[in-house]
PAMIRO-864305 format. One record per residue (C-alpha): x, y, z. Coordinates in pm, whole numbers, always signed. Layout:
BEGIN
<tiro c1="X" c2="Y" c3="Z"/>
...
//
This chain:
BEGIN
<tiro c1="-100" c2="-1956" c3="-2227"/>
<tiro c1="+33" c2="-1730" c3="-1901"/>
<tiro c1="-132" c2="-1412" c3="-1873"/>
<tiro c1="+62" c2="-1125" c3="-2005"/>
<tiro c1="+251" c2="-878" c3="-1777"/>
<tiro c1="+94" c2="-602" c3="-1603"/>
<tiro c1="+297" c2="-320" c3="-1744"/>
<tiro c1="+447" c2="-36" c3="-1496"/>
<tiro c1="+629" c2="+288" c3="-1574"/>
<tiro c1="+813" c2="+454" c3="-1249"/>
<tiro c1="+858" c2="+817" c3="-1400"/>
<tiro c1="+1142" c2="+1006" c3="-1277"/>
<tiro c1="+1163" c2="+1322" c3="-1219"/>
<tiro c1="+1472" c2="+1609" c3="-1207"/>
<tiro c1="+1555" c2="+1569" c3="-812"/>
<tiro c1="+1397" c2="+1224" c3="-799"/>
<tiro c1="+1425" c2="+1081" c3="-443"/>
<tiro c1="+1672" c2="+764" c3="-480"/>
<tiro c1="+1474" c2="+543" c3="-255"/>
<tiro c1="+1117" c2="+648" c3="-420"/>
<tiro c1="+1256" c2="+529" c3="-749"/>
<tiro c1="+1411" c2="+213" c3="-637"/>
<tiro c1="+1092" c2="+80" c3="-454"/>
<tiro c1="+851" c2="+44" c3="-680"/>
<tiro c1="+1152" c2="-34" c3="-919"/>
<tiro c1="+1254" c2="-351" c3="-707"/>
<tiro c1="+907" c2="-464" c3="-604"/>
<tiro c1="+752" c2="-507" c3="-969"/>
<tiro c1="+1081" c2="-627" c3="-1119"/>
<tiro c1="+974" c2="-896" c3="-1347"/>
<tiro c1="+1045" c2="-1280" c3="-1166"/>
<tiro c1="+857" c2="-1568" c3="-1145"/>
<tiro c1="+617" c2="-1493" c3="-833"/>
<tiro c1="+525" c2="-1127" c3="-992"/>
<tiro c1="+334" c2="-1097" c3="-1336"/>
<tiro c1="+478" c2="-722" c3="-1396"/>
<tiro c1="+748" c2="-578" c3="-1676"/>
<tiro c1="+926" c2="-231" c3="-1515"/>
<tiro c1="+1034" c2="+48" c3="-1775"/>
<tiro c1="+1210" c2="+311" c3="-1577"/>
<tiro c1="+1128" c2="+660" c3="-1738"/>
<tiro c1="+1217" c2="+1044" c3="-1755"/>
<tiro c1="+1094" c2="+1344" c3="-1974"/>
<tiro c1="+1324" c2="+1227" c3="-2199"/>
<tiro c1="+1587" c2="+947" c3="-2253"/>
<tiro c1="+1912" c2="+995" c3="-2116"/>
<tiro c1="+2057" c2="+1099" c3="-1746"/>
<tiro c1="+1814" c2="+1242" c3="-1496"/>
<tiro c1="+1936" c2="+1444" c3="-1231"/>
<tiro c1="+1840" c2="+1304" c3="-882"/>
<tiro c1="+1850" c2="+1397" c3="-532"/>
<tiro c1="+2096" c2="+1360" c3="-260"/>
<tiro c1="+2385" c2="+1348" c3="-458"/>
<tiro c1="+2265" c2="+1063" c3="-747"/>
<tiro c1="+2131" c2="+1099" c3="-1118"/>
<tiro c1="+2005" c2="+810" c3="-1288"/>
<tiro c1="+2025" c2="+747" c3="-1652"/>
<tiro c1="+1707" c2="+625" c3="-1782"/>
<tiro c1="+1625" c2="+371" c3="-2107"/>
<tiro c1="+1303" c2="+550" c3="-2185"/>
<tiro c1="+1099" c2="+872" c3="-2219"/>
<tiro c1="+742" c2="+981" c3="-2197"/>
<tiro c1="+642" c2="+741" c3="-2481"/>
<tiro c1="+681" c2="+474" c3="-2141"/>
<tiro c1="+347" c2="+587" c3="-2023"/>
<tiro c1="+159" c2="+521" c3="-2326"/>
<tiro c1="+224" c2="+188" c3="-2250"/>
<tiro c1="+231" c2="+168" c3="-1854"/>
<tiro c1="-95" c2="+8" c3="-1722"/>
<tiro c1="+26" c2="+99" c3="-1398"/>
<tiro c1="+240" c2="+476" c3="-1361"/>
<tiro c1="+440" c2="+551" c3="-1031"/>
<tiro c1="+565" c2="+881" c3="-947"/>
<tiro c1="+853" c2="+894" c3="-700"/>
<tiro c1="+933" c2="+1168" c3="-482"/>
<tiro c1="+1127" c2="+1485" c3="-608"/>
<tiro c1="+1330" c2="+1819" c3="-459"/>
<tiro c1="+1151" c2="+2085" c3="-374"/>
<tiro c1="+817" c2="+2031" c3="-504"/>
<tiro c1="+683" c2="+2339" c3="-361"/>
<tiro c1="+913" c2="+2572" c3="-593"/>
<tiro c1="+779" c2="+2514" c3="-903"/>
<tiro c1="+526" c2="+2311" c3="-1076"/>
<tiro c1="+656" c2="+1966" c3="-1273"/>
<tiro c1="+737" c2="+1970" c3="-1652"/>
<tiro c1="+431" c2="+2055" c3="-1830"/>
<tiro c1="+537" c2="+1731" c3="-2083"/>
<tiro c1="+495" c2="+1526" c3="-1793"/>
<tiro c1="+171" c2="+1635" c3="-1656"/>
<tiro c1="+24" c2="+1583" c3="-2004"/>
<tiro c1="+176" c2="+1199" c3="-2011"/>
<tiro c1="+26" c2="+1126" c3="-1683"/>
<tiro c1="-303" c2="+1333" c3="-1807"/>
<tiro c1="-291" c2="+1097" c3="-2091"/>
<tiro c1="-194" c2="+781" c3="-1944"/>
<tiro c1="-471" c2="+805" c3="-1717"/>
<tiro c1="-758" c2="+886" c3="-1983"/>
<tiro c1="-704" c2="+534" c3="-2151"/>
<tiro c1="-678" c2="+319" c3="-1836"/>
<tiro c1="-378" c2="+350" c3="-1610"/>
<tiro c1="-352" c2="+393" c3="-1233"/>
<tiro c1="-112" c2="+639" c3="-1108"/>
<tiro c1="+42" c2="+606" c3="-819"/>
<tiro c1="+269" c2="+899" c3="-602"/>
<tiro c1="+517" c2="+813" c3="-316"/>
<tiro c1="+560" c2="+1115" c3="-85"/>
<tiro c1="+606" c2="+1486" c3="-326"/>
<tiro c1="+554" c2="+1264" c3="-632"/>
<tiro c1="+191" c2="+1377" c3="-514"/>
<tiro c1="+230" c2="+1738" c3="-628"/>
<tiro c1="+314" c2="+1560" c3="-1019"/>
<tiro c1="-17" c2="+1385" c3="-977"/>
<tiro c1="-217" c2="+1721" c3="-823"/>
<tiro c1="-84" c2="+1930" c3="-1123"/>
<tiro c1="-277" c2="+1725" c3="-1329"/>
<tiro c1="-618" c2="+1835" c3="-1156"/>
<tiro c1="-687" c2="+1436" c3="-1135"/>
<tiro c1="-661" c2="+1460" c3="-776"/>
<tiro c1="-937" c2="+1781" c3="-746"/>
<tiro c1="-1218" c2="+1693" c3="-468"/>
<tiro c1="-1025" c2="+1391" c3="-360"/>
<tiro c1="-828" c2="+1278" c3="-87"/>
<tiro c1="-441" c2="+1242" c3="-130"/>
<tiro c1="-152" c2="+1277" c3="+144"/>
<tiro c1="+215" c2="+1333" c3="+75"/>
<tiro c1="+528" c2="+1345" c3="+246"/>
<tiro c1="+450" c2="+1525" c3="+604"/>
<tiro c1="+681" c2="+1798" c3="+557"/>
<tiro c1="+537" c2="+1910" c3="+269"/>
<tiro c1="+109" c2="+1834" c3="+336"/>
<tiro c1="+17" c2="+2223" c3="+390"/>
<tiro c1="+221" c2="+2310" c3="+57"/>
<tiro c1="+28" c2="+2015" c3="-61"/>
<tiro c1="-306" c2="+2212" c3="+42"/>
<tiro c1="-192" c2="+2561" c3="+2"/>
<tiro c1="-84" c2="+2458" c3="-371"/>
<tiro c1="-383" c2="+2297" c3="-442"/>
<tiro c1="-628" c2="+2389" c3="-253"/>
<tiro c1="-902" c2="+2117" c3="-467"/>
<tiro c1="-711" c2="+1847" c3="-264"/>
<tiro c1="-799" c2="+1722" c3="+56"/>
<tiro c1="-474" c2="+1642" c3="+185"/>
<tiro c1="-521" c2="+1406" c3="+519"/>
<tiro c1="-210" c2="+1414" c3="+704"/>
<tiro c1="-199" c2="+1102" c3="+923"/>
<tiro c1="-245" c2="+828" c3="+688"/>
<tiro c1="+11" c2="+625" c3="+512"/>
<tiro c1="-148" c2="+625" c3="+165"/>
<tiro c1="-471" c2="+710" c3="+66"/>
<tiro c1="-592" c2="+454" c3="-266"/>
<tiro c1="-866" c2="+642" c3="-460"/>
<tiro c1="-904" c2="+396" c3="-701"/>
<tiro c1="-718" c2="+469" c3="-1020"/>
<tiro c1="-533" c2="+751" c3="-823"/>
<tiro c1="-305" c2="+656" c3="-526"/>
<tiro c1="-61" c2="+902" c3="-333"/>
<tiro c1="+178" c2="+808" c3="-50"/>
<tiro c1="+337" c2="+963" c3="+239"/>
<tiro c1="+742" c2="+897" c3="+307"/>
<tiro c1="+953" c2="+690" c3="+126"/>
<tiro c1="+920" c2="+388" c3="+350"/>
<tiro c1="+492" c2="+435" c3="+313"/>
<tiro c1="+592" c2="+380" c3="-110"/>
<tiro c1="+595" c2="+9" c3="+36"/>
<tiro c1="+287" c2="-17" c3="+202"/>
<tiro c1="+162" c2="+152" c3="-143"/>
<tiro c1="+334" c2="-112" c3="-346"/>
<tiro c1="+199" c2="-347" c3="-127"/>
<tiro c1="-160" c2="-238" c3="-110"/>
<tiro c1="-201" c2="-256" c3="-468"/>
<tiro c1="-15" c2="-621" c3="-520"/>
<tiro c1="-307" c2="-696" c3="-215"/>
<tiro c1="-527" c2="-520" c3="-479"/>
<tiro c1="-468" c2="-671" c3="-780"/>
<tiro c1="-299" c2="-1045" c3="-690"/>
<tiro c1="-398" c2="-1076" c3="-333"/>
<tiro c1="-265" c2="-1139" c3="-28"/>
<tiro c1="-75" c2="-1439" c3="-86"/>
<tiro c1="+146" c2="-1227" c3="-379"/>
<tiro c1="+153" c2="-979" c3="-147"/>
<tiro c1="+305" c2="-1134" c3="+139"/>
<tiro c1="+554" c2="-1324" c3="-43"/>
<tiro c1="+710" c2="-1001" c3="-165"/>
<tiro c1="+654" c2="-887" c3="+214"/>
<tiro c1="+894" c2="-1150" c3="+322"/>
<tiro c1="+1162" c2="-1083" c3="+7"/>
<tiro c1="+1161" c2="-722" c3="+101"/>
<tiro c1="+1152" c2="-830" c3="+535"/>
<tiro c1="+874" c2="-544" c3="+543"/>
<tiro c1="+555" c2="-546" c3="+745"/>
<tiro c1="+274" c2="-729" c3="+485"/>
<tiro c1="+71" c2="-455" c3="+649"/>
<tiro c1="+123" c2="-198" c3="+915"/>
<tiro c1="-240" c2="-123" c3="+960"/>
<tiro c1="-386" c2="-436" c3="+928"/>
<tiro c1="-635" c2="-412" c3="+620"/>
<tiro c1="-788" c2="-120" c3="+415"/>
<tiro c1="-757" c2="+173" c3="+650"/>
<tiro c1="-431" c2="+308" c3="+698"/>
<tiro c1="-475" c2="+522" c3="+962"/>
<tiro c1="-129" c2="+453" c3="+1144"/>
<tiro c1="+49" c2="+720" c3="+1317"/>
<tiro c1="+428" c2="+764" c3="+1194"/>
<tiro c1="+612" c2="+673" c3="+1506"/>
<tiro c1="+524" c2="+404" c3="+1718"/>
<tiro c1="+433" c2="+507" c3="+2083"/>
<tiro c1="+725" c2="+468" c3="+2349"/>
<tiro c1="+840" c2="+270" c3="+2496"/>
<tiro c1="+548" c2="+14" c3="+2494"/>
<tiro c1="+588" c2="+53" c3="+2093"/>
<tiro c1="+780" c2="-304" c3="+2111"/>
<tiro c1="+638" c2="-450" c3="+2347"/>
<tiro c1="+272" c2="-396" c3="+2163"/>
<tiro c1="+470" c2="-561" c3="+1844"/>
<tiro c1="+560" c2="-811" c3="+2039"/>
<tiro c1="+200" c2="-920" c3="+2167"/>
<tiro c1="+55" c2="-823" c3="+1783"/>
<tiro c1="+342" c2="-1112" c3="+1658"/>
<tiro c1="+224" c2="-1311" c3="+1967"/>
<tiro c1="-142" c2="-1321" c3="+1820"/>
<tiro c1="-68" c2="-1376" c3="+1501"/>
<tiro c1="+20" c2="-1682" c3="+1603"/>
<tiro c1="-257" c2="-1788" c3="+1778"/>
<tiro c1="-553" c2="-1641" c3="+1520"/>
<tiro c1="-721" c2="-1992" c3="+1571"/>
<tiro c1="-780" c2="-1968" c3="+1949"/>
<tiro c1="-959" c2="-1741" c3="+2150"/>
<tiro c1="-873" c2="-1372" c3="+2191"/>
<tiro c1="-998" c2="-1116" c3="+2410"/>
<tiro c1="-858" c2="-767" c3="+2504"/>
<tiro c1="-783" c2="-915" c3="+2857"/>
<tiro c1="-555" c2="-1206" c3="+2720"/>
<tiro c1="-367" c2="-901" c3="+2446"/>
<tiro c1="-310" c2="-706" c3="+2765"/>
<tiro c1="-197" c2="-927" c3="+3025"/>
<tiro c1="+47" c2="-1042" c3="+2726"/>
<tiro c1="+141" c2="-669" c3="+2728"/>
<tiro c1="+193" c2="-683" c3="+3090"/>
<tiro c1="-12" c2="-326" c3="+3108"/>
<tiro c1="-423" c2="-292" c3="+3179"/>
<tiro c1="-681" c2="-338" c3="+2941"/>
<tiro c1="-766" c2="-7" c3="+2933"/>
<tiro c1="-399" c2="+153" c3="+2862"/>
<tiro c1="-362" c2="-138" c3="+2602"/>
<tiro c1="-676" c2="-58" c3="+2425"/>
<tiro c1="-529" c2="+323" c3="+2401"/>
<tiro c1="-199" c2="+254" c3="+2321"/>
<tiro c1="-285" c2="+20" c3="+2018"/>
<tiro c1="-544" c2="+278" c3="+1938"/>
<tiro c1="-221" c2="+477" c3="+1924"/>
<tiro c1="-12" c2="+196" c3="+1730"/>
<tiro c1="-216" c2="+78" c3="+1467"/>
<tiro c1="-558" c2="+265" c3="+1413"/>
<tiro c1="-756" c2="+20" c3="+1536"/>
<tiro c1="-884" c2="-137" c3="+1837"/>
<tiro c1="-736" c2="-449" c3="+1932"/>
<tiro c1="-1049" c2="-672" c3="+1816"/>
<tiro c1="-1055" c2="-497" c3="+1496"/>
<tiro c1="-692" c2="-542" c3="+1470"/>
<tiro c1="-741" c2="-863" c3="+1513"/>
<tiro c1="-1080" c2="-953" c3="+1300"/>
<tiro c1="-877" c2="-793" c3="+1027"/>
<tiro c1="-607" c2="-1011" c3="+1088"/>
<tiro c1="-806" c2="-1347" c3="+1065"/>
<tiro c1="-959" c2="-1191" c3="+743"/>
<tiro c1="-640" c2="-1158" c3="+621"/>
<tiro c1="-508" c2="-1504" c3="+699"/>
<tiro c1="-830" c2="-1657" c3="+588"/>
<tiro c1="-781" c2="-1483" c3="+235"/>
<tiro c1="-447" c2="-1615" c3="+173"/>
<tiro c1="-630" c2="-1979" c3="+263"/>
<tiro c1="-886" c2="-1926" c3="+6"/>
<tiro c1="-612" c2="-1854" c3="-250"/>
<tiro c1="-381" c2="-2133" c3="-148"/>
<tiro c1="-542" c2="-2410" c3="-1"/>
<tiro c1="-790" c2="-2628" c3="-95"/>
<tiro c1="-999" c2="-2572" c3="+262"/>
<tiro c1="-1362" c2="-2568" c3="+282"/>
<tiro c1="-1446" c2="-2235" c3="+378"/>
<tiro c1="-1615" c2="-2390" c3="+737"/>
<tiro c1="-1284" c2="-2495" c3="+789"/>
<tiro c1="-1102" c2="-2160" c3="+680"/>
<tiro c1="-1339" c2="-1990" c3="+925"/>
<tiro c1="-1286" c2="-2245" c3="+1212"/>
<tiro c1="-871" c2="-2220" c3="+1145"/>
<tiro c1="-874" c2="-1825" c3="+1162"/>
<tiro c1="-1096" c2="-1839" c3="+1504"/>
<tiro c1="-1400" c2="-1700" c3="+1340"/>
<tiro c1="-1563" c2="-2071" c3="+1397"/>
<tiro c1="-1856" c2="-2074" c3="+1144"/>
<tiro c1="-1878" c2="-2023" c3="+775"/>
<tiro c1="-2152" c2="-1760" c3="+849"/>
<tiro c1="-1938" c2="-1582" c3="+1080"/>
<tiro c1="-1710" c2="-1575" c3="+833"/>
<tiro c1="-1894" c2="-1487" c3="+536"/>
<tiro c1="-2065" c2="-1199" c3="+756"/>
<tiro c1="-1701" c2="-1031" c3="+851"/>
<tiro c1="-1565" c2="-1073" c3="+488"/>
<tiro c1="-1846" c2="-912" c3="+346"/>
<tiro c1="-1830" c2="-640" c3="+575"/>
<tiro c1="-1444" c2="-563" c3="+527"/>
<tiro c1="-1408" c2="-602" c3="+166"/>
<tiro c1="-1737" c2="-560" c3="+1"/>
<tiro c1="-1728" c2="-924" c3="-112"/>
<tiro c1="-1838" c2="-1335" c3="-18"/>
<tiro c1="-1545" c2="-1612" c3="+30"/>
<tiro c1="-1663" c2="-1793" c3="-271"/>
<tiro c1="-1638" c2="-1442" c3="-493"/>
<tiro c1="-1288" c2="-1414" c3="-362"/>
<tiro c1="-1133" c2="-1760" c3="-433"/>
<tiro c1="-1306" c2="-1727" c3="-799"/>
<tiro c1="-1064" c2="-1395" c3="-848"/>
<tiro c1="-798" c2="-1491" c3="-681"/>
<tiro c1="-702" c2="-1915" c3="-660"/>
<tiro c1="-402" c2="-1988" c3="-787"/>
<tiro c1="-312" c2="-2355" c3="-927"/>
<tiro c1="-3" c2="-2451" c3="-765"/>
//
């Protein structure tokens, strides 16, 4: 018997953001690589009008997110002028009592904050609107220099292009990384910008070695199974160690070892989903060399063992 569909509701909003709806929209669609059904929703059945000059006319109302295991919020006009429909905030309210995640790309995060769900936690939002975020609700701790902040059953975004790291994040969450990256590729987007469960990225990429570092990150990708150092990264980048180390500080939010661990962690997991590798030979494939090594780093970046992770997440082919 195949495991039934994860269910998600993208609610939209009067002044919904066209490209907030359609991501979440386009990544879940139902096919055969992605276990999820989409119901596109408003306050009511019927046309919705959108931003920048589009409306949408939606199949279903609130009733959508009694039955959503999984609620997205896109991004709406002027969120800072008045508060979302009061029938809405009580859906989402509701929703999330029995079970479901919500998740907010850029001002969908004021729908979410009106519900008080988001009090004492951290959330981020578009960057034009984070100290409206704060000033509005002032329970919030709004962090302005991540892409998306995942507090477990409540997730908020930052721009519209940061909805797909969200979407992203939580098919890493809840199918792994192999799921994950395949929809990567479909969608040609980054399978991550930040390289594992931080996202602290800045929002422009440093020029003009910006390229040239994502040139020598796609260079070491390639070579996770050999031997890196910061001097080998560097003289790839044609600058010093120490302006490297600064710059990709700069790029990525991470040094370029931890960049780099987390990379190998990352490969390693989509091995342990996908192949039938010992896990010595995982570590040795991903340059961490031993099973220990590898079982220390895993543990240490996701909270679990190999052997835990392959139980959750194999896949028969």
């Amino acid at each position: 018997m195949p495991e039934p569909l994860r269910r998600v509701a993208v609610l939209v909003l009067e002044g919904a953001k066209p490209l907030d709806v359609g991501i979440p929209a386009q990544v879940f669609t139902t096919r055969a690589s992605m276990p999820y059904e989409v119901r596109v929703c408003g306050s009511a059945p019927g046309l919705v009008a959108g931003g920048d000059g589009l409306s949408y006319h939606v199949a279903h109302g609130l009733e959508a997110l009694e039955w959503a295991d999984i609620v997205f919020v896109p991004g709406y006009r002027f969120p800072d002028r008045e508060e979302p429909p009061a029938p809405a905030v009580a859906a989402l309210r509701a929703a999330h009592g029995r079970g479901a995640t919500l998740a907010a790309i850029s001002t969908g995060a004021f729908a979410l904050a009106a519900t008080g769900l988001l009090d004492g936690k951290r959330a981020t939002t578009h960057w034009h609107y984070t100290k409206a975020l704060a000033a509005r609700h002032p329970l919030v701790t709004v962090d302005e220099n991540v892409l998306f902040v995942d507090e477990g059953d409540v997730l908020t975004s930052a721009g519209a292009a940061s909805g797909i790291d969200l979407c992203l994040h939580i098919l890493r969450r809840e199918q792994g990384v192999a799921v994950s990256n395949h929809a990567a590729r479909r969608l040609v987007a980054a399978p991550y910008r930040s390289g594992g469960q931080a996202q602290y990225v800045p929002r422009s990429v440093p020029e003009p070695l910006g390229e040239r570092f994502a040139a020598t990150r796609e260079w070491a990708l390639a070579r996770l199974g050999d031997p890196l150092t910061l001097d080998a990264l560097a003289r790839h980048a044609a600058v010093s160690p120490r302006t490297f180390s600064r710059r990709f500080v700069e790029d990525t939010g991470y040094t370029p070892m931890q960049w780099v661990m987390r990379a190998r962690i990352d490969v390693a997991r989509e091995l342990l989903e996908r192949s039938e590798q010992s896990i010595e030979q995982i570590a040795a494939g991903v340059g961490l060399g031993t099973a220990a090594n590898l079982r220390l780093h895993f543990q240490r970046i996701l909270g679990t063992t190999p052997s835990e992770y392959r139980r959750t997440f194999a896949r028969g082919e």
